[in-house]
N, C-alpha and C positions, 0 to 999 in steps of 0.2 A: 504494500500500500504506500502510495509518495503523499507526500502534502506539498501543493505547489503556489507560491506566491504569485498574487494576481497583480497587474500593471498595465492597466487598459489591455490591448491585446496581446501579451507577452504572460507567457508562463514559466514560473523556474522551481525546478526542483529544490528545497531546501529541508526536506525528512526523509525518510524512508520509516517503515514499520512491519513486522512481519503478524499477519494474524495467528492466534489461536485456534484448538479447534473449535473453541466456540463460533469463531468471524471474529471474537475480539482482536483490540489492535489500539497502542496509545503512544502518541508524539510528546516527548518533552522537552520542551523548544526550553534555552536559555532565558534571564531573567532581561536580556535585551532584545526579545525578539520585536521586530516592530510592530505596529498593531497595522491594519487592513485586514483588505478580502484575503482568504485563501479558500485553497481546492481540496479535496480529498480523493486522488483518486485512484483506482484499483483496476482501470480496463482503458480500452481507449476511448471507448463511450460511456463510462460509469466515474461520473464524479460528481461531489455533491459540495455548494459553497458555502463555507462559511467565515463568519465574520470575528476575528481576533482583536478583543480589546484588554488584552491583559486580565483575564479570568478564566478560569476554567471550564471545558467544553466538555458535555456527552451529550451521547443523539445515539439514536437506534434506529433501523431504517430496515421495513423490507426489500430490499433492493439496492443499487449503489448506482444511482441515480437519482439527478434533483425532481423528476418525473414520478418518484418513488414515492410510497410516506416517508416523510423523514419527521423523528420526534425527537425534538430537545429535551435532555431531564435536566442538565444544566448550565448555563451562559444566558443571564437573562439579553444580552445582544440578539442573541441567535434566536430568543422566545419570541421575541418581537420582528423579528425579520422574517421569520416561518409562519409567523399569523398574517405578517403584511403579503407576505408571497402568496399565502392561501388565500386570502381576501382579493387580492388581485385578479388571480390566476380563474378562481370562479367568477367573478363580475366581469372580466371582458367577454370568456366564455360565451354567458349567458345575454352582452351585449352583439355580439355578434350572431348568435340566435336570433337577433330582435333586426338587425340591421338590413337583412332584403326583404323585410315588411314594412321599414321604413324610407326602403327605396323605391318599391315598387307599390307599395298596395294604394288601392285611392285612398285620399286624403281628406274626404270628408264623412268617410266611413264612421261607425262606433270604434270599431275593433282594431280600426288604425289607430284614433285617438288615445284609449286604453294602452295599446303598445309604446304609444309615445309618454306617454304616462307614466308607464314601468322604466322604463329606457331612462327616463329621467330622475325616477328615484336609485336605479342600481347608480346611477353618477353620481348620485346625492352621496350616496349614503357609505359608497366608498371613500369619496374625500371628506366626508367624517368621521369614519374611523381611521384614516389617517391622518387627518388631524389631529384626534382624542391620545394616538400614538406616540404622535411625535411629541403634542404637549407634556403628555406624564410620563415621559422618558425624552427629554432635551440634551439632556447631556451625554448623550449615549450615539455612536459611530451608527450604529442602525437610523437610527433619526435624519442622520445626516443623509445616509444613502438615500435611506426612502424619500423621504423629502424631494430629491432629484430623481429619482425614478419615477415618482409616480404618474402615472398615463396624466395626458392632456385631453380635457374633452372639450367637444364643440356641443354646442345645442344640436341634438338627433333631429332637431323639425329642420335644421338646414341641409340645402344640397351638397352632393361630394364635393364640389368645387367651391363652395362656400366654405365648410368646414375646416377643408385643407388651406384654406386663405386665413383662417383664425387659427389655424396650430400654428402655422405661420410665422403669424405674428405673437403668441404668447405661449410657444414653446418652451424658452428657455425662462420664463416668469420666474421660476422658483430655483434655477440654475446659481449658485451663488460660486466663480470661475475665480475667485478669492481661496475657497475651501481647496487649499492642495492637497488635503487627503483623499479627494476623490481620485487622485492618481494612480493611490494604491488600490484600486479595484476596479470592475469594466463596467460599473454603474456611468462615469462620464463618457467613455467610448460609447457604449452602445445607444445614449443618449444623441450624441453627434450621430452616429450612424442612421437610426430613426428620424433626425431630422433631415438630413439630406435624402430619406425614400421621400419625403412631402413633396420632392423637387421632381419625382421621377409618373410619368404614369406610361401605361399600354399607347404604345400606334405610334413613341415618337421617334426620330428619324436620330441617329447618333448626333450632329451635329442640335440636334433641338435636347436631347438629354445630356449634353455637355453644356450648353449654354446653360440649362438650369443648375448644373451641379454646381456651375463658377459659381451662380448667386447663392448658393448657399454656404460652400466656403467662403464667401467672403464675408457673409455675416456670422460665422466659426469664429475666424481671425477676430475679427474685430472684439467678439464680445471677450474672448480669451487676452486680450493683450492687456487685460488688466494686473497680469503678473507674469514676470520673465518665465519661472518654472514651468507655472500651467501653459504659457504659450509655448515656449519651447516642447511640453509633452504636445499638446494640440498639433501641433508644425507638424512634430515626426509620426506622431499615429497617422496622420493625412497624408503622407508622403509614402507610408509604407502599403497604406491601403492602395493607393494610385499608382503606385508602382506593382504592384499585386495583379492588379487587373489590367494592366495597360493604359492608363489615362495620362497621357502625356499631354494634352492641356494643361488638366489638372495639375502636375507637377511644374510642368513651367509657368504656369499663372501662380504658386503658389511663390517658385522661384524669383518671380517676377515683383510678384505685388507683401511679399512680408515686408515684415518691422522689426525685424532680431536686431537690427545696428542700431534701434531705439535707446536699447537697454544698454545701462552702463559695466554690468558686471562678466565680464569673458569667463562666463563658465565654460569647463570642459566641453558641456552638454550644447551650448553657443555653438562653440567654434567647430564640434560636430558635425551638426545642422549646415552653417556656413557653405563647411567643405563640399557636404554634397547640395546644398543648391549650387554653387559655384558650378560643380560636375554636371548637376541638370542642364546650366543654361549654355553650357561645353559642348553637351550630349543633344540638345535641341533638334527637332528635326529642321533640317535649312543649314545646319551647320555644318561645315567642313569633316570630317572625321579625323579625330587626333591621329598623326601620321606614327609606322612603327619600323622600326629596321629587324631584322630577325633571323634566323638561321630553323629552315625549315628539318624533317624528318629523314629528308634528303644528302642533305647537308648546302643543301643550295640557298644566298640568301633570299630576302622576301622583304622589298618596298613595298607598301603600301601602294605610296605615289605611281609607282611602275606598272603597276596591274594594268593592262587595258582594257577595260571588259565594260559594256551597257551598262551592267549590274553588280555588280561585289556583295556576296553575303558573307559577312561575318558571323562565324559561329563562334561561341564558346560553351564547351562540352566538356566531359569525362568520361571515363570507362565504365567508372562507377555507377552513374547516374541512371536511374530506370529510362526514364521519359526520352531522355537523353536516346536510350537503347533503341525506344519507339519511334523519336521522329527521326533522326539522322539516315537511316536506310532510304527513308522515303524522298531525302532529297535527290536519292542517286535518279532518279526517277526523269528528273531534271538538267540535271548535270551531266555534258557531255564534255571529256577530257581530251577531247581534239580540236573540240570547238570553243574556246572558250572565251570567243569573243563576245558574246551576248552574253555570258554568266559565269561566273568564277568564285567559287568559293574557299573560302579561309578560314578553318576551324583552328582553333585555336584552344588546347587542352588544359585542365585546370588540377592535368594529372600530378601527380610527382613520380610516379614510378618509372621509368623507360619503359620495361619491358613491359607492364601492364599496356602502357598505351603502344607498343608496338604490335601487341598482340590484338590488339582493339582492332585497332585498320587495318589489318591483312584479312583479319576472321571475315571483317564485316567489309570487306574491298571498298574502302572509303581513299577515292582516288587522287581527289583533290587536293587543294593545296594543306597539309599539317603541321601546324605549330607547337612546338611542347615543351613550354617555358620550364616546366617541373619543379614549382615552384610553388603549386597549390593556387591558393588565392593572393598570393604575396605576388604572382609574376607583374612584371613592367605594362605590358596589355594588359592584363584583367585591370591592372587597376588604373591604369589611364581611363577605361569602358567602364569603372565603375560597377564592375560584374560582381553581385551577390547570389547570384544562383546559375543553374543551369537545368537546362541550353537557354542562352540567351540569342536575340538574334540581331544583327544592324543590318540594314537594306539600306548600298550607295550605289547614289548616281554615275555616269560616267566619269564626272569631276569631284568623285568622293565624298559630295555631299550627302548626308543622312535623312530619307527618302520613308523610313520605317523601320519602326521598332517592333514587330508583331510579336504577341507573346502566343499564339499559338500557332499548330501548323495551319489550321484554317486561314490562319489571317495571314500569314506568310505566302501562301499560295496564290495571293491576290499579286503578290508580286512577281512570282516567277513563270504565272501560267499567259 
């Protein structure tokens, strides 16, 4: 069993515990441990959150999942945050029950009315007992959470597109971006992330769900730059998500438009940040691609600038890597080693072993051109490309300008086909 420290979307191991045959099992953290969320988990889908403020935790659960009963016998924290969970968890339910009778049924029905009725007392009556919650326990971490967790509602007699225009506007009402304790837990992440769905709906055209996403990053940034920390955590959660998916707007409007030079303190965490927007607006599409000199698997060198080819894809890959294993065969698909005037490719490995990677490209007859710094993540290209994962891909023009960043083979294939 681990117990893992929460930090918006990052998880770290920091216990381990072996059960009994009962299932029992018990961490005993040092008298510094810090207080937030943590995890408890036993599976890769079985973990259950809870919340550490310096007192003592039991809970008993049929199952080892938050999806599970879970009973607290003691951390009054956790009593209050298993009721607010449970409270929640049945009243949206039960609102969404209600919610395609109050989009579709007529509305000058009884039976509408009566639903609008109920619809509006389950809203009631949960942010009164979260009220009543937070009031007789204020000084307690739970309070805090809930507080910022708790659902936003709109009045149910409004339409979807009214509603969504008052979450809006008074999402972040009860958001206080002051509190940097929310950093230790993914109550402010998932909070951001919820608000940027308001920006998204069915039918819209990529460039129409990107232009909404910038507007709602930007009221992110804003309301967080009330403190270096929280903004600094805000910046890099949003950077890693868009970088995740592929949103290279995103990442350069982000690169583009922050306020980290604001702040006077060069924290580590700053000058982190810094470096890779610095690398985003390096890596931009439009932008030249950083030149590399190299000594291929050949032994032959390898300019960048020299290539002549319509298109240059740059891979970076390993032997190691599954996905890796999935898409790189399928470029062969494309790539003709005689022709390679219209497409050339350059993978570039993030192996370290030799022989591993020599044995990679014979097995798999990967003809093209191979780089193999063997150097891990440390080589001179990967980290000029800023590469934290693999296979990453760069799509250049005939004058090595950067044309495409696809993160997957679908989107890749828009280029080479």
């Amino acid at each position: 069993v681990y117990l893992l420290r929460i930090a918006g979307d990052n998880r770290k191991i920091v216990d381990t515990a072996t059960t009994d045959q009962t299932g029992s099992f018990e961490f005993l953290p040092d008298k510094n441990f810090p207080v937030g969320q943590y995890a408890v988990v036993s599976g890769p889908t079985q973990m259950i959150e809870l919340i550490f403020n310096d007192e003592n935790i039991r809970f008993v659960t049929t199952g080892s999942s938050d999806r599970d009963q879970v009973q607290i016998i003691e951390s009054v924290e956790n009593m209050i945050y298993y009721d607010y969970l449970s409270l929640k968890g049945e009243t949206l339910y039960k609102l969404d029950l209600l919610d395609p009778i109050l989009q579709y049924y007529p509305k000058p029905d009884t039976f509408y009315s009566k639903t609008l009725a109920e619809a509006r007392a389950l809203q009631s009556y949960l942010n009164q007992r979260v009220e009543t919650l937070i009031g007789n326990n204020p000084n307690t971490l739970a309070a805090r959470f809930i507080r910022v967790d708790k659902p936003v509602f709109a009045d149910p007699s409004l339409s979807k597109k009214e509603q969504k225009a008052y979450l809006k506007s008074h999402y972040f009402n009860d958001m206080d971006f002051l509190d940097t304790l929310l950093m230790r837990s993914n109550i402010l992440t998932s909070k951001i992330v919820g608000y940027m769905g308001l920006y998204q709906k069915k039918g819209m055209t990529k460039q129409e769900m990107e232009d909404q996403l910038l507007m709602a990053v930007d009221t992110v940034m804003d309301k967080s730059f009330v403190d270096q920390k929280m903004y600094e955590f805000v910046i890099g959660f949003m950077l890693n998500g868009f970088e995740h998916i592929g949103f290279e707007r995103g990442l350069e409007y982000i690169a583009n438009k922050n306020m980290l030079n604001e702040f006077c303190v060069n924290s580590d965490r700053k000058k982190e940040l810094e470096n890779k927007l610095e690398l985003i607006k390096k890596l931009a599409l439009g932008k030249t691609a950083p030149g590399f000199e190299a000594v291929d698997m050949k032994g032959d060198t390898i300019r960048l600038k020299d290539i002549r080819s319509q298109t240059t894809l740059l891979v970076f890959w390993a032997s190691w890597c599954p996905h890796c294993s999935e898409t790189l065969p399928l470029l062969k698909n494309y790539y003709d080693p005689q022709h390679t005037g219209r497409l050339q490719i350059v993978a570039v490995s993030i192996d370290k072993s030799k022989s591993d990677l020599t044995k990679a490209i014979a097995e798999n007859g990967y003809d093209w051109i191979n780089i193999g710094e063997l150097k891990g993540w440390n080589g001179p290209i990967v980290n000029e490309y800023g590469v934290v994962a693999t296979p990453t891909f760069f799509v250049l023009d005939k004058d090595k300008k950067i044309i495409g960043k696809p993160v997957s083979m679908d989107e890749l294939k828009n280029f080479l086909e």
